[in-house]
PASE-683558 format. One record per residue: residue number from 1; residue in one letter; x, y, z of N, C-alpha, C, O, CB in turn. Coordinates in steps of 0.2 Angstrom, whole numbers, plus 5000, padded with zeros to 4 digits. Atoms other than C-alpha are relative to their C-alpha. Glycine has a CB too. Layout:
BEGIN
n,res,npx,npy,npz,capx,capy,capz,cpx,cpy,cpz,opx,opy,opz,cbpx,cbpy,cbpz
NUM,A,X,Y,Z,X,Y,Z,X,Y,Z,X,Y,Z,X,Y,Z
...
***
This chain:
BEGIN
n,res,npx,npy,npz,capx,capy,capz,cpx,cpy,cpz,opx,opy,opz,cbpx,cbpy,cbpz
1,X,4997,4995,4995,4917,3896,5344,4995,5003,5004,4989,5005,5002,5004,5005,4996
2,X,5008,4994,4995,4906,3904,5359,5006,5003,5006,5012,5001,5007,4990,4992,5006
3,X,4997,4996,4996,4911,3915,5371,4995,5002,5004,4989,5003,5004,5003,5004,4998
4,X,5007,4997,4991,4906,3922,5390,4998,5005,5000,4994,5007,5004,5002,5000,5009
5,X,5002,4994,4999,4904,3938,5386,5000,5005,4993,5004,5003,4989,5003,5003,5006
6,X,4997,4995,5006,4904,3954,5373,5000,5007,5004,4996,5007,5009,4996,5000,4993
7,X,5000,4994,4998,4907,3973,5378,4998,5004,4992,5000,5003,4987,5008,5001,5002
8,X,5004,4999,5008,4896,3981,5363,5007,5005,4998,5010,5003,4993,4990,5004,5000
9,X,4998,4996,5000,4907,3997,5364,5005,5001,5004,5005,5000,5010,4997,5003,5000
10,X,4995,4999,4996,4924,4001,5368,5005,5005,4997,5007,5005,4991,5003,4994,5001
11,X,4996,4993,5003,4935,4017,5365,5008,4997,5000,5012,4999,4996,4999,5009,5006
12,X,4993,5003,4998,4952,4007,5372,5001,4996,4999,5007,4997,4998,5002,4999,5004
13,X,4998,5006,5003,4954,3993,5368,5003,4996,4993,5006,4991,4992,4995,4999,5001
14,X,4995,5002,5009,4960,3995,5349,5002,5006,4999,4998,5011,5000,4995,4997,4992
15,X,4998,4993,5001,4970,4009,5346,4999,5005,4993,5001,5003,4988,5007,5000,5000
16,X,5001,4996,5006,4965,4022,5335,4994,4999,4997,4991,5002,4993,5005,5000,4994
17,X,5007,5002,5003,4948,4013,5332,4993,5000,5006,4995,5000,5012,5000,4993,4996
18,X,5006,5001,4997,4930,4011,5341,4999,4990,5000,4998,4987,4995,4994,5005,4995
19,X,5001,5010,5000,4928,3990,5346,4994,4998,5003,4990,5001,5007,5006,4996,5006
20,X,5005,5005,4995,4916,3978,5351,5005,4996,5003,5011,4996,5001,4995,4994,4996
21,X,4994,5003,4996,4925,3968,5362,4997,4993,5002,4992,4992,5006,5003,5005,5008
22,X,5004,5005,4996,4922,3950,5365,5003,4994,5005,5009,4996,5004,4996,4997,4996
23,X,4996,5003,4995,4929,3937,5378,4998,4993,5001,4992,4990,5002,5001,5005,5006
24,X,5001,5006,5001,4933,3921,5376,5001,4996,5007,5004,4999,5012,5005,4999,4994
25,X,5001,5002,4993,4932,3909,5391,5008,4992,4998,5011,4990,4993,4988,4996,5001
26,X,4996,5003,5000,4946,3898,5398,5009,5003,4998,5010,5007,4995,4998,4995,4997
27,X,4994,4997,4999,4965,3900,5401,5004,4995,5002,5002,4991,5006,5001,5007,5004
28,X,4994,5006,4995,4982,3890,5402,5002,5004,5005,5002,5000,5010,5007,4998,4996
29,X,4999,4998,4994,4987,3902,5415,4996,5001,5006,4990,5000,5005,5002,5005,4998
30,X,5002,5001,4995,4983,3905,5432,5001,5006,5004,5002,5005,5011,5001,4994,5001
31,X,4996,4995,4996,4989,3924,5436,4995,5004,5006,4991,5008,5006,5002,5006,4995
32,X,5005,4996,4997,4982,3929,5451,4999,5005,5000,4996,5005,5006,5001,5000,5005
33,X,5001,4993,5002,4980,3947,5448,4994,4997,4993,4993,5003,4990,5009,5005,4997
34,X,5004,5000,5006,4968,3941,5433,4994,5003,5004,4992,5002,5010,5000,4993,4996
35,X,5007,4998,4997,4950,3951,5435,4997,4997,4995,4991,4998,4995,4998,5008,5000
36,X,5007,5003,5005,4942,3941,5421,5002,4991,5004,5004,4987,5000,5002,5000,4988
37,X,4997,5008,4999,4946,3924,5432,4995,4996,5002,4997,4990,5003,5005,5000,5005
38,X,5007,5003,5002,4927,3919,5431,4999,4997,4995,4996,4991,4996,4995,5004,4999
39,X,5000,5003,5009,4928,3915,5411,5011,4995,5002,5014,4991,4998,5000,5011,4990
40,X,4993,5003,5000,4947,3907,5416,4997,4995,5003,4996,4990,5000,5007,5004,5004
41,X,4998,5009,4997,4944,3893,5429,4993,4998,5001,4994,4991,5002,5004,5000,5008
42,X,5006,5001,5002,4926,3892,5428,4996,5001,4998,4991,5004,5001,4998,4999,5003
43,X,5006,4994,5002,4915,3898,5415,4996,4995,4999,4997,4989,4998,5002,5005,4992
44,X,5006,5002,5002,4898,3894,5413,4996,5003,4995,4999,5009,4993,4997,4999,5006
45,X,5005,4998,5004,4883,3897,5402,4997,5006,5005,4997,5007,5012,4995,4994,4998
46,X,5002,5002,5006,4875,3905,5395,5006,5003,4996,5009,5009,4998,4992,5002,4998
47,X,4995,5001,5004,4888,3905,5382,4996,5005,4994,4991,5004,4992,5001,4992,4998
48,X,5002,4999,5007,4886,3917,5365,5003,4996,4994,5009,4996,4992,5002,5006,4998
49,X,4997,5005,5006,4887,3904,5349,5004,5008,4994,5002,5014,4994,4992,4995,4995
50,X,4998,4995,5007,4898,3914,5333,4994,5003,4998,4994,5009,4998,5003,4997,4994
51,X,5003,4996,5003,4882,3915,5324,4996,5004,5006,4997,5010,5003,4996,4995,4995
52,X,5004,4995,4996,4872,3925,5339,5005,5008,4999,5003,5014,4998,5000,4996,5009
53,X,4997,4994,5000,4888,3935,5340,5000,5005,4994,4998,5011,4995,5007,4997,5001
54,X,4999,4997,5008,4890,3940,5319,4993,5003,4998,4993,5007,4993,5003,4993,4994
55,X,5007,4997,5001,4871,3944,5319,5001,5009,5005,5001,5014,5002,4994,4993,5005
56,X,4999,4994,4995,4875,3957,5335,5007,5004,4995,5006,5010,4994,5001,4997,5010
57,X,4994,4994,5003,4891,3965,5326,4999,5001,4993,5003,5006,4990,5009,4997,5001
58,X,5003,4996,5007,4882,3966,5307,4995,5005,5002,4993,5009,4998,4996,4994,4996
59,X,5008,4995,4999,4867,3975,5316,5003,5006,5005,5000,5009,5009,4991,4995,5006
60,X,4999,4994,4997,4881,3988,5323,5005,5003,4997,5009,5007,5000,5001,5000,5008
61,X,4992,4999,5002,4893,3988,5310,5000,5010,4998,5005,5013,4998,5001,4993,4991
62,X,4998,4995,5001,4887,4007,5305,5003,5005,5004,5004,5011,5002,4997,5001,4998
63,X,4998,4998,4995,4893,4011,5321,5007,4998,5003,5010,5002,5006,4995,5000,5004
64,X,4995,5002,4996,4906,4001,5326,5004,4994,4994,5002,4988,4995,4996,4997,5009
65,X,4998,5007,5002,4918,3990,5313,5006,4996,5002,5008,4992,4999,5001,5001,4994
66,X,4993,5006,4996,4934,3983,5324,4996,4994,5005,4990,4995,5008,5008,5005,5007
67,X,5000,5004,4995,4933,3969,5334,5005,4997,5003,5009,4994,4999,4996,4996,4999
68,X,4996,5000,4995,4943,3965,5350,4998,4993,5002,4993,4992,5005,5000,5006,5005
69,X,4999,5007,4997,4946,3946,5352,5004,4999,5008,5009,4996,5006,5005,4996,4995
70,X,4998,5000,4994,4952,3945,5372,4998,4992,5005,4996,4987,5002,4997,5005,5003
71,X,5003,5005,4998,4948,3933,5385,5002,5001,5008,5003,5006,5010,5001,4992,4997
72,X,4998,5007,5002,4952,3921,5395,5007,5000,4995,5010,5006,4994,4994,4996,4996
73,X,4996,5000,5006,4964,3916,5381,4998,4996,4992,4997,4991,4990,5005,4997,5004
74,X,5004,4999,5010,4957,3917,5360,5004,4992,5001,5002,4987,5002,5004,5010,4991
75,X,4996,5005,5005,4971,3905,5354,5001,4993,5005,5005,4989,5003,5009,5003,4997
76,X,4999,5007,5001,4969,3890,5366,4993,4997,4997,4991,4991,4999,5002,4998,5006
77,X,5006,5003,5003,4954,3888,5355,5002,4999,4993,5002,5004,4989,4994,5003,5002
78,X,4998,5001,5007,4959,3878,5340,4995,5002,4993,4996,5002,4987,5003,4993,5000
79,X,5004,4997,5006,4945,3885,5330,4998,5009,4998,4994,5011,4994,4993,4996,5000
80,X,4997,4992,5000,4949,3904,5334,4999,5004,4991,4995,5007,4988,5010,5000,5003
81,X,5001,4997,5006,4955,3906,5314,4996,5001,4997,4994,5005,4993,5003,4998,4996
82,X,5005,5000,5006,4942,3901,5307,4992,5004,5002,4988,5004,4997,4998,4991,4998
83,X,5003,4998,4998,4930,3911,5317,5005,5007,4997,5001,5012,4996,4998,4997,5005
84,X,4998,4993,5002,4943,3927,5312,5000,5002,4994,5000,5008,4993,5005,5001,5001
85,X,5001,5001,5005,4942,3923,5296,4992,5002,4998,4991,5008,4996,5003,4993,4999
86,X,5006,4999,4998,4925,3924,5296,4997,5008,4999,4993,5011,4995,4999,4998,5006
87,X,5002,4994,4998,4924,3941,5303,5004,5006,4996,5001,5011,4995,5002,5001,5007
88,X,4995,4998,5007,4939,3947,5289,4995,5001,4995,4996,5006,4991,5005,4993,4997
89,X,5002,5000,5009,4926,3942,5275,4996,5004,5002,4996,5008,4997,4997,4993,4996
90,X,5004,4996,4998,4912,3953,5284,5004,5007,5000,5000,5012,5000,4998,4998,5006
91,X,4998,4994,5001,4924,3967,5283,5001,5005,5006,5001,5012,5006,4996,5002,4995
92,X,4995,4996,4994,4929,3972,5301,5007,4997,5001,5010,4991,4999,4996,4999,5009
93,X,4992,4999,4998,4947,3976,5308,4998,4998,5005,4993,5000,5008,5004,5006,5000
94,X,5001,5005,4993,4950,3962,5322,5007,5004,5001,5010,5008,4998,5000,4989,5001
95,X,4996,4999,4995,4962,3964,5334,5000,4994,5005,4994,4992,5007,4999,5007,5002
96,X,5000,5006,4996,4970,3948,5346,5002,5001,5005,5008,5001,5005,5002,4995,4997
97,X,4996,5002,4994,4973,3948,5363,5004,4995,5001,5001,4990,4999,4997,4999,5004
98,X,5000,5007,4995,4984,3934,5371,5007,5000,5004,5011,5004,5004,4999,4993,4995
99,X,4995,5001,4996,4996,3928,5380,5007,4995,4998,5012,4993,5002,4998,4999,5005
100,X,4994,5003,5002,5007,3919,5369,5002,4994,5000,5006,4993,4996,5005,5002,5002
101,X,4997,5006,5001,5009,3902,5372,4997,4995,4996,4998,4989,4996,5001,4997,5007
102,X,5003,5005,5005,5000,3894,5358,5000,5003,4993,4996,5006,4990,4991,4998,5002
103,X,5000,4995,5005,5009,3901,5345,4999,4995,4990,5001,4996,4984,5010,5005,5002
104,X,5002,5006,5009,5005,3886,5328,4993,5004,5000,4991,5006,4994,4999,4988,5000
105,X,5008,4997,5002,4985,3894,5332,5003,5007,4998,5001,5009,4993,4994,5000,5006
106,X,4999,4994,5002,4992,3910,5332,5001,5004,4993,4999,5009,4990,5004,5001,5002
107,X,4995,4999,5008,5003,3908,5315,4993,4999,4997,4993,5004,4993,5007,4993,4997
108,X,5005,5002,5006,4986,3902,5306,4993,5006,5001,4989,5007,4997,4996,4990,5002
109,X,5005,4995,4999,4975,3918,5314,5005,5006,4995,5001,5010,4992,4998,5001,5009
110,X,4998,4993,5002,4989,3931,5307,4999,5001,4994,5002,5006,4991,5008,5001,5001
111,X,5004,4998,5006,4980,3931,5290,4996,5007,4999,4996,5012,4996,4995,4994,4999
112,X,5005,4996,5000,4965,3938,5297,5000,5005,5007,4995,5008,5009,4994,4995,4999
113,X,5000,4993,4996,4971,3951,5310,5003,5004,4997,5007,5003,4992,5002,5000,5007
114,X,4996,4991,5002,4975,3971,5309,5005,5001,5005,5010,5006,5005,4994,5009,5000
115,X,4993,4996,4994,4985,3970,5327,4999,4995,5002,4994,4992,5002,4999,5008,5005
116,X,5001,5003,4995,4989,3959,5339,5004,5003,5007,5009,5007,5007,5001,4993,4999
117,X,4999,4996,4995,4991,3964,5357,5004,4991,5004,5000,4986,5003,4992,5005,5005
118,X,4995,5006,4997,5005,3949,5366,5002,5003,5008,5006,5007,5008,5007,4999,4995
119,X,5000,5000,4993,5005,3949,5386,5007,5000,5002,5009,4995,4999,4996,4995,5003
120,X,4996,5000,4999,5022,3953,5392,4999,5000,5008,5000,5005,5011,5002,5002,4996
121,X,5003,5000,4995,5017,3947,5409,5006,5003,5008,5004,5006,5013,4997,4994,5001
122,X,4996,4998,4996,5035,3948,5419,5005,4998,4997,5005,4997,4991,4999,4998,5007
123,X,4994,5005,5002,5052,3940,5419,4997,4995,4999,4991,4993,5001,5006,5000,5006
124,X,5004,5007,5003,5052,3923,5411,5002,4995,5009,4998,4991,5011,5007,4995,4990
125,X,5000,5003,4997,5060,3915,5428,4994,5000,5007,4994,4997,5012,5006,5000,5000
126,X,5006,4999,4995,5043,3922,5438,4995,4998,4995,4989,5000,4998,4998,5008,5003
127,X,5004,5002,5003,5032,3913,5423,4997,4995,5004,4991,4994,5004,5002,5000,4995
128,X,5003,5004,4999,5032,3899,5433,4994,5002,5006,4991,4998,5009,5005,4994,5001
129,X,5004,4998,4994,5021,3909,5448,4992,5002,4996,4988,5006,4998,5006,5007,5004
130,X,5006,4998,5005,5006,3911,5434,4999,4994,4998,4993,4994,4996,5000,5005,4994
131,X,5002,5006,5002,5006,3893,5429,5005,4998,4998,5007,4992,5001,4994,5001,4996
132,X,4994,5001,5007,5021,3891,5415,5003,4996,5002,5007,4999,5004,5006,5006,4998
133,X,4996,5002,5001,5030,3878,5417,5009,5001,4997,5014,5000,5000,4998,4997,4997
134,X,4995,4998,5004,5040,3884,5402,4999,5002,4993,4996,4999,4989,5004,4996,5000
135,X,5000,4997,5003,5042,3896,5390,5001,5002,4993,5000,5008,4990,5002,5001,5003
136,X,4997,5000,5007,5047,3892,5374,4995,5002,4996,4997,5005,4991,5002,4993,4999
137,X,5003,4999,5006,5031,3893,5365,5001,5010,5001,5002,5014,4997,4990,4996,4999
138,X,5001,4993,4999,5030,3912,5373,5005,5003,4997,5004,5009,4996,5001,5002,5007
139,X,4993,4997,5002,5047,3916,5367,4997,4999,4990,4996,5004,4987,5009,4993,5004
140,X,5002,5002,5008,5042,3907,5348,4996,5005,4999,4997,5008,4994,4998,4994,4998
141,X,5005,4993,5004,5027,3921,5347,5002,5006,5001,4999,5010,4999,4992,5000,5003
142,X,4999,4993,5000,5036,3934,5352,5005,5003,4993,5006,5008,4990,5003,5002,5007
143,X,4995,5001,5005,5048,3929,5338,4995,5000,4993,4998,4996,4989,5006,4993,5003
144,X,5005,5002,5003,5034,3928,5327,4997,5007,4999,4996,5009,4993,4996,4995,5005
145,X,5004,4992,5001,5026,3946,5329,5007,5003,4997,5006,5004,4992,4996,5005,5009
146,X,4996,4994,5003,5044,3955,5328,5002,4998,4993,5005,5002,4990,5007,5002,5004
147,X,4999,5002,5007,5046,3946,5313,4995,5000,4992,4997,4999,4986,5002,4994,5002
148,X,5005,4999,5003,5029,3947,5305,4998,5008,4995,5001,5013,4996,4995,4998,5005
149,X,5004,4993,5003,5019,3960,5294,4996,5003,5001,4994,5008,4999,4998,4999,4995
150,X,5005,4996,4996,5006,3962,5306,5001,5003,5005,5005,5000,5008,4995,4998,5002
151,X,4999,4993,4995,5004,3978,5318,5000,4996,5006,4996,4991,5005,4994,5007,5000
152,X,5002,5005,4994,5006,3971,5336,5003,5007,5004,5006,5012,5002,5004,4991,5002
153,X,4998,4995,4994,5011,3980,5355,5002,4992,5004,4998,4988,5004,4993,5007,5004
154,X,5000,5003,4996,5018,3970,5367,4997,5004,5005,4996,5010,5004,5005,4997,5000
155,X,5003,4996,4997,5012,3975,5383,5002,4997,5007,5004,4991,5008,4994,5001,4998
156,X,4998,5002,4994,5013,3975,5403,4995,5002,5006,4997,5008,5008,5006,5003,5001
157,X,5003,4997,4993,5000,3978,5418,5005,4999,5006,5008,4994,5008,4992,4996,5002
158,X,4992,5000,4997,5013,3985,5430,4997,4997,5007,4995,5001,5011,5006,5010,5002
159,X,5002,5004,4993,5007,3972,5445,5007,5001,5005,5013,5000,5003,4998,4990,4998
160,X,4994,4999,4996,5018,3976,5459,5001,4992,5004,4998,4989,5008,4999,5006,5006
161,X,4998,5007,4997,5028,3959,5465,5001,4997,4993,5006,4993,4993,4995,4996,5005
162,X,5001,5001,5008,5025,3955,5445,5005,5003,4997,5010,5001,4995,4992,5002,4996
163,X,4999,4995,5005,5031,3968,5436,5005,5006,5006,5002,5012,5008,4991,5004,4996
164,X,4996,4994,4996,5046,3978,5448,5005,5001,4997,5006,5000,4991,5003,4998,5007
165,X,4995,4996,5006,5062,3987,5443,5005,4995,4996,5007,4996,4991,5004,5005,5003
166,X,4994,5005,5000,5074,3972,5444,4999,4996,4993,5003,4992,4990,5001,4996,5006
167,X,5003,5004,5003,5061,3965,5432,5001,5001,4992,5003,4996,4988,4994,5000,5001
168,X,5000,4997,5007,5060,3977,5416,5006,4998,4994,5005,4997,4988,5001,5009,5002
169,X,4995,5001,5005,5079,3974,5409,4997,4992,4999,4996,4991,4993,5008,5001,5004
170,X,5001,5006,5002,5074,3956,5409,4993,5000,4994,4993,4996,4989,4998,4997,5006
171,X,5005,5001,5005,5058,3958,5400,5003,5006,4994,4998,5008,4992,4991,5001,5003
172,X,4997,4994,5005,5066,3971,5388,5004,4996,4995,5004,4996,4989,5006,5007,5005
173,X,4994,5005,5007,5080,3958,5381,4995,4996,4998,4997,4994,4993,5007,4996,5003
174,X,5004,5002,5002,5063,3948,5378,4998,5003,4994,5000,5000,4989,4995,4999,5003
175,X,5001,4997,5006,5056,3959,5365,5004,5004,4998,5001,5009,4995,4995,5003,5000
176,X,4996,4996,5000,5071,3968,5363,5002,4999,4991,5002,4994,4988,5004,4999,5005
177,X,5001,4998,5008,5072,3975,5344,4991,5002,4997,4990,5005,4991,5003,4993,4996
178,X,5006,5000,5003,5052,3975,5343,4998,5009,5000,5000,5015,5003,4995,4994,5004
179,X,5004,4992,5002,5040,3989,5337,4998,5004,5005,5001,5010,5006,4992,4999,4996
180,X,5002,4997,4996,5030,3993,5352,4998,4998,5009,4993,4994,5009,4998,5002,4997
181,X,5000,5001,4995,5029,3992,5371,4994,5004,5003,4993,5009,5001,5006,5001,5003
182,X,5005,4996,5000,5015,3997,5378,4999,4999,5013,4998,4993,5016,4991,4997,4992
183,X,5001,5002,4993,5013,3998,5401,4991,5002,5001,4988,5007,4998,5006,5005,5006
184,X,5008,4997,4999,4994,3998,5409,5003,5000,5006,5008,4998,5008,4992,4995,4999
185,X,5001,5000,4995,4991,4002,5424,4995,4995,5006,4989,4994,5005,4999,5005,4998
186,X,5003,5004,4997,4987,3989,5438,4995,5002,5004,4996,5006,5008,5003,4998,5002
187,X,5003,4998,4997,4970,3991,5445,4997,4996,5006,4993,4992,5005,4998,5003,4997
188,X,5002,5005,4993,4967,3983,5464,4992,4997,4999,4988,5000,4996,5001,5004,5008
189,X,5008,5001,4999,4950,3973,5467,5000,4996,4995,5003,4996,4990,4995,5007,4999
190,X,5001,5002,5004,4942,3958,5460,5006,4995,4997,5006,4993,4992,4998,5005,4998
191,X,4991,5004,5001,4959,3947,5459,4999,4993,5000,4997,4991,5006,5007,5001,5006
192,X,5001,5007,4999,4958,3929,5456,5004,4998,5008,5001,4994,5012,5003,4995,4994
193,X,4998,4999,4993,4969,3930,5472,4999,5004,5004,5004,5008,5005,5006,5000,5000
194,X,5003,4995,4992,4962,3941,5486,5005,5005,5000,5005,5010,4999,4998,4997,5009
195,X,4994,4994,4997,4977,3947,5492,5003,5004,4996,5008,5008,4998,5006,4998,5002
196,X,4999,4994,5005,4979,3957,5476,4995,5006,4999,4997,5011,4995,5000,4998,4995
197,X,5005,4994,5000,4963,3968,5480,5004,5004,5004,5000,5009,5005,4994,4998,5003
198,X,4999,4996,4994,4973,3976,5492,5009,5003,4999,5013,5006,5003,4998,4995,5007
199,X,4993,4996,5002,4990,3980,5481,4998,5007,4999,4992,5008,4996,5004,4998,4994
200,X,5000,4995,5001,4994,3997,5481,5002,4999,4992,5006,4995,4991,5004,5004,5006
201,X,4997,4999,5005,4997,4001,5463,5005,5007,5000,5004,5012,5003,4995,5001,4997
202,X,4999,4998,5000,5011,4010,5457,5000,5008,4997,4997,5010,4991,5003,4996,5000
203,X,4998,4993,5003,5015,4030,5455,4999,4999,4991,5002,4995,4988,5008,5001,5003
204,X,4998,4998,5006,5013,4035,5437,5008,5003,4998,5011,5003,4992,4995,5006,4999
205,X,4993,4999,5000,5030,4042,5440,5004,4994,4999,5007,4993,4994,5002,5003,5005
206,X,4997,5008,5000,5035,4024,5446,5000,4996,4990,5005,4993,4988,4994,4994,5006
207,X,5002,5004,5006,5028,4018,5428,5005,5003,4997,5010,4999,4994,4993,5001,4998
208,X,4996,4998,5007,5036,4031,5417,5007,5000,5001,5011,5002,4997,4998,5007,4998
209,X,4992,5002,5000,5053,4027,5426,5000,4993,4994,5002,4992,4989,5003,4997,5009
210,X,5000,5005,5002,5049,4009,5421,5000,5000,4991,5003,4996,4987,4994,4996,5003
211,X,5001,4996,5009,5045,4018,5401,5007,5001,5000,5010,4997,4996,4994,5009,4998
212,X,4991,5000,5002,5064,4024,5403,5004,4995,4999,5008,4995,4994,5005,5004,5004
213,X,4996,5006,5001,5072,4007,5404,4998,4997,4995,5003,4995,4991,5000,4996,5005
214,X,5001,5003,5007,5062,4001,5391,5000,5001,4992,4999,4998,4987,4996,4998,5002
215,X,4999,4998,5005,5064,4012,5380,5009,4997,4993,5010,4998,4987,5000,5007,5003
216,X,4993,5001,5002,5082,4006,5377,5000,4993,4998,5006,4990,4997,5006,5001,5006
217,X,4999,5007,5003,5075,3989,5369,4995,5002,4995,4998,5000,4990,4998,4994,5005
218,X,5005,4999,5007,5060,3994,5356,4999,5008,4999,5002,5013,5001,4991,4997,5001
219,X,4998,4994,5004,5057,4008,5346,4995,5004,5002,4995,5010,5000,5000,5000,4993
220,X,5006,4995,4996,5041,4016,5355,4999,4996,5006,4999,4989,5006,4991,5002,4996
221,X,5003,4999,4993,5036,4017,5373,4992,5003,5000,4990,5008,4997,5004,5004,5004
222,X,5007,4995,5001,5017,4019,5376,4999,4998,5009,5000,4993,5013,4991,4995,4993
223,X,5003,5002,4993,5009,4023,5394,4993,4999,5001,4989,5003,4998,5002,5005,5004
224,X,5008,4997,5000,4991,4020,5399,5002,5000,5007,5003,4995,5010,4992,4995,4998
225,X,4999,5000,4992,4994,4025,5417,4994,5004,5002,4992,5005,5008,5008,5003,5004
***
């Protein structure tokens, strides 16, 4: 396993804990709004191997014991588990980013995570405007968390043209019965697509409308606006 980058310290990134955060290179998607879209469509070296990484998060464990798997996307890398696994026997709390569509890696990682975080990016019929073809595995992992024993959030960066009102009831009957919803806040600048440096992001008000509608499908609403 290697990756393009680590964040030594992170207060946000895992709820209720202190993280390292590290980020994995490459992505089946293609969202233009992505800001990590350097490790997505072209990452280069220099690369951190596991063992460089497990050396750096033993030499900070008295300070810091979660770790935040992100990317890019963790699970299209079929040796993920065994690298979580890994970090399990060392005795930190992971936590998984992703985006869902490689849910057989996923199933073999939910041993050795404490949470996973699952990208609820828009309606399924604007999936294909990020890359998707089709949806199915996205649908199987979501069916997958509301059904599991491990802690997860689904979640939403409210991209405007992505993420509008007409959108919410649709992605609502997606996770609809699950634990937790969570909206971020979109921030312009930096966009694999340009012309997303220059969306206005929406109102906090706008958002915490979008929180009422969705309330009426899981059992918490979370804002980070």
């Amino acid at each position: 396993m290697k990756f393009s980058g680590i964040q030594k310290t992170s207060l946000i990134d895992f709820p209720d804990r202190i993280a390292t955060v590290l980020f994995a290179p490459d992505c089946n998607l293609r969202c233009p709004f992505c800001h990590n879209w350097r490790i997505v469509v072209d990452p280069k070296p220099p690369f951190l191997n596991e063992g460089t990484v497990i050396r750096i998060l033993e030499k900070r464990k008295k300070y810091v014991e979660a770790v935040v798997i992100t990317g890019g996307e963790p699970t299209i890398h079929k040796e993920i588990p065994k690298f979580l696994k890994k970090l399990k026997e060392k005795g930190f709390a992971v936590k998984l980013d992703t985006n869902g569509f490689f849910p057989e890696v996923l199933k073999e990682c939910m041993p050795f995570v404490d949470y996973v975080a699952l990208d609820v990016k828009t309606s399924l019929e604007k999936y294909r405007r990020l890359g998707a073809k089709d949806t199915t595995d996205f649908l199987h992992t979501v069916e997958i968390l509301k059904n599991g024993k491990v802690e997860y959030e689904f979640r939403a960066t409210v991209v405007p043209g992505f993420v509008d009102k007409e959108d919410i009831q649709q992605m609502g009957e997606i996770v609809k019965g699950g634990k937790r919803f969570a909206f971020q806040q979109f921030i312009a600048g930096n966009a694999l697509d340009k012309a997303f440096d220059n969306v206005k992001p929406y109102s906090v008000e706008g958002i915490s409308n979008f929180a009422e509608i969705m309330k009426q499908y899981v059992n918490e609403v979370v804002l980070r606006a």
